[in-house]
C-alpha positions as CSV (number, residue, x, y, z in Angstrom):
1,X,272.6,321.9,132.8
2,X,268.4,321.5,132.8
3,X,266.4,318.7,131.9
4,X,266.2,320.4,128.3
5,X,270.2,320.7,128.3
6,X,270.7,317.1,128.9
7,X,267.8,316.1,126.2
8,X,269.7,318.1,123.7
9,X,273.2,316.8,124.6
10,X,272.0,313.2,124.4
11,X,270.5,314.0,120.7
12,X,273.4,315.1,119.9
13,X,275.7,312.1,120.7
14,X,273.3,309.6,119.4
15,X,271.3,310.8,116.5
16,X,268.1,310.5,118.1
17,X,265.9,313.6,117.5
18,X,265.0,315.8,120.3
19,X,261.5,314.2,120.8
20,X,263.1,310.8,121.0
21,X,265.8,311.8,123.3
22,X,263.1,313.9,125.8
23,X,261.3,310.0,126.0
24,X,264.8,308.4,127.0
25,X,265.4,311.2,129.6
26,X,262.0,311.0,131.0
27,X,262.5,307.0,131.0
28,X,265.6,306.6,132.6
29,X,264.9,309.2,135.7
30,X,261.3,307.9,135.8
31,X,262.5,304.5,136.7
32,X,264.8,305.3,139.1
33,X,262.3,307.5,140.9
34,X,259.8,304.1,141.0
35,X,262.9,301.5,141.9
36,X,263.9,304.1,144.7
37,X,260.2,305.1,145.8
38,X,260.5,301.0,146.6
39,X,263.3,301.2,148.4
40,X,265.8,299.3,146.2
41,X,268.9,300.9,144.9
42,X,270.3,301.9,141.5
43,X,273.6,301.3,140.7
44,X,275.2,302.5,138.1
45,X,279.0,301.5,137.6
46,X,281.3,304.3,137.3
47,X,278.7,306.6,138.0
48,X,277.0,306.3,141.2
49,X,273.9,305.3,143.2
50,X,271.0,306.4,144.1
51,X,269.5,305.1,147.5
52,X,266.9,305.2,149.9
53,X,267.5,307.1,153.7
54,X,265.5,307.3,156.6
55,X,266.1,310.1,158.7
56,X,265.0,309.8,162.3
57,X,262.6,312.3,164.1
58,X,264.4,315.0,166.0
59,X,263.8,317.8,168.0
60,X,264.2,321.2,166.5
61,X,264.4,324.6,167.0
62,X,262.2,327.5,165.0
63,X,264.8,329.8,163.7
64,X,262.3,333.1,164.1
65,X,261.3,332.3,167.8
66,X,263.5,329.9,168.9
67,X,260.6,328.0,170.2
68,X,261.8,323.8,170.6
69,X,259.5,322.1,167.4
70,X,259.8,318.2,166.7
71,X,260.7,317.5,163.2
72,X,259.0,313.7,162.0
73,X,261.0,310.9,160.6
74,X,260.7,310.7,156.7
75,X,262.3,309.2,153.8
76,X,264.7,310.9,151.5
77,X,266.8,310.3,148.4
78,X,270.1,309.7,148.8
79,X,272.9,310.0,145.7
80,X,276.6,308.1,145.6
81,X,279.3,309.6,143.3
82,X,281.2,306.7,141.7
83,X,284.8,306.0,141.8
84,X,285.1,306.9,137.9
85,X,282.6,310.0,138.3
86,X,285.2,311.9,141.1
87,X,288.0,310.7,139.6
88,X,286.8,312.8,136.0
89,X,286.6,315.9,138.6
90,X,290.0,315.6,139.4
């Protein structure tokens, strides 16, 4: 499921139209991009949680020459599957 798929499910479980839904959509992952871009978490109950990582630098290799290459720290998104969210995988 796209973007698109999930605006159209979530029309069709609440009523919203599809222009109302695409707002909500764009809402909800918009402010969990800014609260994680801040480094605070998002915790959703049953669901999961997104987090912020920071990965270390480390020493690489290029996979074309084999040639040693150093690979900078950086932040990255992190995502937690809830207790309820793998147990519905089951």
């Amino acid at each position: 499921m796209n973007k698109q798929g999930l605006v159209d499910a979530v029309a069709s479980k609440t009523g919203l139209t599809k222009k109302e839904s695409q707002a909500a959509v764009s809402a909800v992952v918009n402010s969990i991009t800014r609260t994680v871009q801040k480094g605070e978490d998002v915790v959703l109950i049953g669901f999961g949680s997104f987090k912020q990582t920071s990965r270390k630098a480390r020493e690489g290799r290029n996979p074309q020459t084999g040639d040693k290459i150093n690979i900078p720290a950086k932040k990255a998104p992190k995502f937690v599957a809830g207790k309820a969210f793998k147990d519905a995988l089951k």
